[in-house]
C-alpha positions as CSV (number, residue, x, y, z in Angstrom):
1,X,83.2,83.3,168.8
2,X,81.7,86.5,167.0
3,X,83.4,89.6,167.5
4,X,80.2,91.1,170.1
5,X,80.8,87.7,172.3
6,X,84.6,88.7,172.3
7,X,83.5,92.2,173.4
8,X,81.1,91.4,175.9
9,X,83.8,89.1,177.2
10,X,86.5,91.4,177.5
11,X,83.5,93.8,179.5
12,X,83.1,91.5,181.7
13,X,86.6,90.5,182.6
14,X,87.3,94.2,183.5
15,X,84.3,95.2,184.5
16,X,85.9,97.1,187.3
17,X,89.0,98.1,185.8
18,X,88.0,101.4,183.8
19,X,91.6,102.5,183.8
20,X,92.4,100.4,180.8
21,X,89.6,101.5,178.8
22,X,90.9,105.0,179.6
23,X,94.1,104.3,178.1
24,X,93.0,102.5,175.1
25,X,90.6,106.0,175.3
26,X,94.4,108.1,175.0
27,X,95.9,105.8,172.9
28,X,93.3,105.9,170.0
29,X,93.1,110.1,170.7
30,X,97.0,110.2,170.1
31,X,96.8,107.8,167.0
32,X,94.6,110.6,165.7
33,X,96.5,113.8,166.6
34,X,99.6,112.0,165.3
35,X,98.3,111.3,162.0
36,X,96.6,115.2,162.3
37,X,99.8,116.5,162.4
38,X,101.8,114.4,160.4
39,X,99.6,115.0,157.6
40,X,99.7,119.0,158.5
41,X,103.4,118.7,158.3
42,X,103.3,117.8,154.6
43,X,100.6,119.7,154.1
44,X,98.5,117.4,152.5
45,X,95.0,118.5,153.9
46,X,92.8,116.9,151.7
47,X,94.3,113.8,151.8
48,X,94.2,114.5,156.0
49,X,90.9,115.1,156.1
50,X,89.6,111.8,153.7
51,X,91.2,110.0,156.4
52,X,90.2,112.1,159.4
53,X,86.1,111.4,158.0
54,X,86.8,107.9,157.5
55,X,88.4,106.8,160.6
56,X,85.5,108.8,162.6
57,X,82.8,106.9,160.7
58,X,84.8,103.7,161.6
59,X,85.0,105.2,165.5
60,X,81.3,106.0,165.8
61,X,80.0,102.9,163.7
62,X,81.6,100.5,166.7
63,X,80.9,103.0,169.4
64,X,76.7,103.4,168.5
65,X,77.1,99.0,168.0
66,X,79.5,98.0,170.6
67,X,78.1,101.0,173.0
68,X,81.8,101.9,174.0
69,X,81.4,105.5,175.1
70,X,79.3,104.0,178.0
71,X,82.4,101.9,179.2
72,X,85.3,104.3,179.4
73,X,86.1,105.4,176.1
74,X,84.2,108.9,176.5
75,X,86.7,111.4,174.5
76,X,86.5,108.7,171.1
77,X,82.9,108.3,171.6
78,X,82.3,112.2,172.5
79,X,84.6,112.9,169.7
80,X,82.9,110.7,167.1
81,X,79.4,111.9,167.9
82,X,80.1,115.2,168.1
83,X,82.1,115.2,164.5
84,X,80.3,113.0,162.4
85,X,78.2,115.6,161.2
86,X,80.5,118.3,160.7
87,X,82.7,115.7,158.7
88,X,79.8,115.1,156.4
89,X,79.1,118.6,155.9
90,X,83.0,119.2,155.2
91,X,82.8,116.2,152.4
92,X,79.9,118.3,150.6
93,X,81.9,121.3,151.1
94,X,85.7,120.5,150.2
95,X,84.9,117.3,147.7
96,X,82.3,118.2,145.3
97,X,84.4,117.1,142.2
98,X,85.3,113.8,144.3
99,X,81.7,113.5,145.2
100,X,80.1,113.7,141.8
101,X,82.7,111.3,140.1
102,X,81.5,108.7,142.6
103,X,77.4,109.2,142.4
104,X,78.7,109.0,138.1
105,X,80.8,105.5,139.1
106,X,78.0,104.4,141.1
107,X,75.3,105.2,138.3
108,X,77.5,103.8,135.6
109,X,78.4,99.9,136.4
110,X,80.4,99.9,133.3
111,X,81.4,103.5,133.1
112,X,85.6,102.9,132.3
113,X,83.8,101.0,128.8
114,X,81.0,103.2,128.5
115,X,81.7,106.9,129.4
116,X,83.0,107.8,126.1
117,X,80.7,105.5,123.6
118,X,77.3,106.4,124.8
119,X,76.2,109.3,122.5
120,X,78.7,109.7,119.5
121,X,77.4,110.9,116.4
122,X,80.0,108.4,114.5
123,X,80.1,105.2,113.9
124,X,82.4,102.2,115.2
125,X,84.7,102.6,112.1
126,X,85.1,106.1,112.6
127,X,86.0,106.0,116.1
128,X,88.7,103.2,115.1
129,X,89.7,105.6,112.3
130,X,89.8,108.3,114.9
131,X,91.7,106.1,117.2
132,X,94.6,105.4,114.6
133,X,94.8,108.6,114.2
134,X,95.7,110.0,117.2
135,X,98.3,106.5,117.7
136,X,99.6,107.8,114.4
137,X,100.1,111.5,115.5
138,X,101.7,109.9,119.0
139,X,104.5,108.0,117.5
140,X,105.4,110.4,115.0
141,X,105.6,112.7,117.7
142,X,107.7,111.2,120.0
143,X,110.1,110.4,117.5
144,X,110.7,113.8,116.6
145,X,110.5,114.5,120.5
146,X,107.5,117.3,120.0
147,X,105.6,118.1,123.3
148,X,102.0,117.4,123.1
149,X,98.7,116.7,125.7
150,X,95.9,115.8,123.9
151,X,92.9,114.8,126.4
152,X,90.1,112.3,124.7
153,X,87.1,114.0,126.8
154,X,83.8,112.5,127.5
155,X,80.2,113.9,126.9
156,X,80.4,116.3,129.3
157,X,83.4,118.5,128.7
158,X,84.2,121.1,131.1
159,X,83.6,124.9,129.5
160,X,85.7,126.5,131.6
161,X,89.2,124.5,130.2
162,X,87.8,124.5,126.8
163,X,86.6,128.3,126.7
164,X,90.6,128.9,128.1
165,X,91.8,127.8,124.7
166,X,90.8,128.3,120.8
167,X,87.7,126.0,120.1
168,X,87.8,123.9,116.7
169,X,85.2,121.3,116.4
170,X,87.6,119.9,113.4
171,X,87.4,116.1,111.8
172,X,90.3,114.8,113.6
173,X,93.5,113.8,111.9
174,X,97.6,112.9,112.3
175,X,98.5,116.2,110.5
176,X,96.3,118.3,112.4
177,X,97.4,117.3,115.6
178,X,101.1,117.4,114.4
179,X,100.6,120.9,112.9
180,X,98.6,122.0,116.1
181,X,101.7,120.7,118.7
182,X,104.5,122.1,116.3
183,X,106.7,124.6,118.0
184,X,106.1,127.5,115.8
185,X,102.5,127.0,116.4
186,X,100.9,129.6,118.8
187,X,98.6,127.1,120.3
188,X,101.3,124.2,120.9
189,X,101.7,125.0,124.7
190,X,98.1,124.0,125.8
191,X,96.4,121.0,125.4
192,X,94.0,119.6,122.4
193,X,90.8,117.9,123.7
194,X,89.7,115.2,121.2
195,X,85.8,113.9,121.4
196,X,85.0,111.0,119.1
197,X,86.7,111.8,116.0
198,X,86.0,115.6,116.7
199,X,89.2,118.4,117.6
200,X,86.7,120.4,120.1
201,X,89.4,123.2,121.0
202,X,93.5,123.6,121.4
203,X,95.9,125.6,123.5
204,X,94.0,124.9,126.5
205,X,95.0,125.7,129.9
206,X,94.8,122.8,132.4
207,X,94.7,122.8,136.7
208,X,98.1,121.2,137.4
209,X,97.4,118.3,140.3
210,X,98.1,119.4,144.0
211,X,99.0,115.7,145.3
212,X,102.5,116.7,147.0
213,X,103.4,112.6,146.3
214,X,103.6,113.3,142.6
215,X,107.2,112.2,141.2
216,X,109.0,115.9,141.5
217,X,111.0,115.1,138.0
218,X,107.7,115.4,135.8
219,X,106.9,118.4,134.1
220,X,104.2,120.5,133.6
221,X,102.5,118.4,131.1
222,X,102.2,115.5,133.0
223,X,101.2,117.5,136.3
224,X,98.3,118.9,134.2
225,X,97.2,115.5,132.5
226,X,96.9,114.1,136.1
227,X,95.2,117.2,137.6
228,X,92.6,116.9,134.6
229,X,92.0,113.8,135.0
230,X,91.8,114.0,139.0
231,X,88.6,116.0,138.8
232,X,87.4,114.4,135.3
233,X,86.3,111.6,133.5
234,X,89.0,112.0,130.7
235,X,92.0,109.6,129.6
236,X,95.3,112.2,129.1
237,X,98.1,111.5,126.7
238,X,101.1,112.8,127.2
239,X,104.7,113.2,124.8
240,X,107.8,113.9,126.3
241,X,109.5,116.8,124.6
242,X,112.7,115.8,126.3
243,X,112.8,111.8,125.8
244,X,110.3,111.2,123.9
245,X,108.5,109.1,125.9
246,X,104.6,108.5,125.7
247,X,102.6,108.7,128.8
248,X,98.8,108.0,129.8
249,X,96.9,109.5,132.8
250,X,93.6,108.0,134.0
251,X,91.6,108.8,137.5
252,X,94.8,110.9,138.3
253,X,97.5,107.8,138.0
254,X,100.1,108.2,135.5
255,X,101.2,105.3,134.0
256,X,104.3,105.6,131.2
257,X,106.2,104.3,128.8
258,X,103.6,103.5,126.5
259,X,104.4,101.7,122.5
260,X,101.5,102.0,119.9
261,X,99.7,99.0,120.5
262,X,99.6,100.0,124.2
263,X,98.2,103.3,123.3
264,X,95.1,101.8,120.9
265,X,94.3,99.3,123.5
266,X,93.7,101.6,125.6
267,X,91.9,104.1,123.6
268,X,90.2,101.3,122.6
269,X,88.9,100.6,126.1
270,X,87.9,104.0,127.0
271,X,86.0,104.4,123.9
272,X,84.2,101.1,124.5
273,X,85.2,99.6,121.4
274,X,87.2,96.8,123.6
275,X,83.8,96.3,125.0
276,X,82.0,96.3,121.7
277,X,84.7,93.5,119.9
278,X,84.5,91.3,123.5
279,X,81.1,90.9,122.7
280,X,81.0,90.2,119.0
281,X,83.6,87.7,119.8
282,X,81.3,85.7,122.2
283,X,77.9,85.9,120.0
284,X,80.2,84.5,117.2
285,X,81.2,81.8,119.8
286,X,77.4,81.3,120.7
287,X,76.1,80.9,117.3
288,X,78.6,78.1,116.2
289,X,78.2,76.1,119.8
C-alpha cells in the first residue's frame, strides 16, 4: 500500500468526522509554536528559523500533493501557503554566506579535495614542503605552549579579515610562523592566513561564531577558527596556549587533539594532494595489472 492509498483510505474512513482532522490541524500548530518558542528562549534564531523554512516546505509539499487544506487542516495549509514565500525571501535575506557555500558545494563535486589545489602557482613538492612546514611550526608550538591560529585559505580570501591585519605575501616557513606567534611579537594575537606556500597577511581579526551550543570552556581562538570557518571555505588550526593542545576547525566543527601525522593528513586533504597520491597509486596499479 503506497502512502496516497493509505491517505485516501484514512479520507474515506472519516469522511464525516472533520473534528479529528481539526485536532491533528492544533496539534501540528502547537508542535510549531513550541519549537518557536523554545528556540526563542535560547535565542538561537538562526538556527529557529532553518528549521521554521524547512518544516513549512515539508507542510506545503504534502498539503499541494495530498490536498489536506481541503479536508480540515486549514490553519497548516493556510499557514504554509501563505509563508512559503516570505520564508524564501528570508533565506536570501538572513543566509547569503550559507547560501553561497552551498551553490560553491553544489558546483564543486569534489570541492573538500579541490578547493585549495585548483590555481596554485607552486608545484606538488612545494605544497608538501609548505605542508611540513606549518606541521613543523605546530608541534614546536605546542610544546612550548605558544598560542597561534593560522587559517590555510582558499582562492578567494575574504579582504575584509585580511585588510584587518598586516599583509605579507612571504615564502612560508617554521621560523616565520614561530617568530610571527611569539609573545613579544605585536602581531601574535591575530591570526596568520597561509595560501599555498604563501604568508598572505598576520594579526588578523576574525568574527568569533554565534552558535550558543559551542563548548563554553573554549577560548577565543577556537571561537574565531569556528566562526571563520562557518561562513568560509578555510581549514583553521588552532594551539592551545594553556595545554598545548592542537586543534582543527572545518565547516564550523572543531575537532581536537590532533598529533602531527593527523595534522599533514589533513592538510594534505584540503590541499588535494591526498587526492593527487590516491590517484597515482591506482594508475601505478593499472599499468602493472
Amino acid at each position: 500500500m503506497d502512502f496516497q492509498h493509505m491517505i485516501d483510505s484514512l479520507k474515506g474512513r472519516f469522511q464525516g468526522i472533520n473534528i479529528l482532522w481539526s485536532v491533528l490541524d492544533v496539534i501540528i500548530i502547537t508542535a510549531l509554536l513550541y519549537v518557536l518558542f523554545g528556540f526563542l528562549k535560547r535565542k538561537n534564531c538562526s538556527r529557529l528559523i532553518k528549521y521554521i523554512i524547512m518544516a513549512l516546505v515539508a507542510v506545503a509539499v504534502l498539503s499541494s500533493k495530498f490536498n489536506l487544506g481541503g479536508d480540515g487542516l486549514i490553519l497548516t495549509g493556510s499557514l504554509a501557503g501563505e509563508a512559503l514565500m516570505l520564508a524564501v525571501v528570508a533565506v536570501l535575506i538572513l543566509f547569503p554566506q550559507e547560501l553561497r557555500r552551498a551553490l560553491w558545494k553544489i558546483s564543486s563535486p569534489k570541492a573538500m579535495s579541490e578547493f585549495f589545489s585548483t590555481s596554485y602557482d607552486c608545484t606538488e613538492e612545494e605544497l608538501r614542503n609548505a605542508i611540513e612546514e606549518i606541521v613543523k611550526a605546530v608541534q614546536n608550538m605546542a610544546k612550548k605552549n605558544t598560542g597561534a591560529l593560522i587559517v590555510v585559505a582558499p582562492v578567494s580570501v575574504p579582504s575584509n579579515i585580511i585588510n584587518s591585519g598586516t599583509k605579507l605575501n612571504s615564502k612560508l616557513s617554521y621560523q616565520l610562523l614561530e617568530c610571527l606567534f611569539n609573545t613579544k611579537a605585536p602581531l601574535h594575537d591575530g591570526a596568520v592566513f597561509v595560501r599555498g606556500d604563501t604568508i598572505i597577511a598576520a594579526g588578523c581579526f576574525l568574527p568569533l561564531t554565534q552558535n550558543i551550543d559551542v563548548d563554553k570552556e573554549l577560548g577565543t581562538r577556537h571561537r574565531a577558527a569556528i566562526g571563520i570557518t562557518e561562513t568560509n571555505n578555510v581549514m583553521a588550526i588552532i594551539v592551545s596556549e594553556e595545554t598545548g593542545v592542537i586543534s582543527v576547525a572545518i565547516d564550523g566543527q572543531l575537532s581536537m587533539y590532533y598529533d602531527s601525522d593527523m595534522l599533514r593528513a589533513k592538510l594534505e586533504e584540503v590541499y588535494g594532494l591526498k587526492a593527487v597520491k590516491e590517484e597515482k597509486k591506482l594508475g601505478l596499479w593499472r599499468k602493472r595489472s
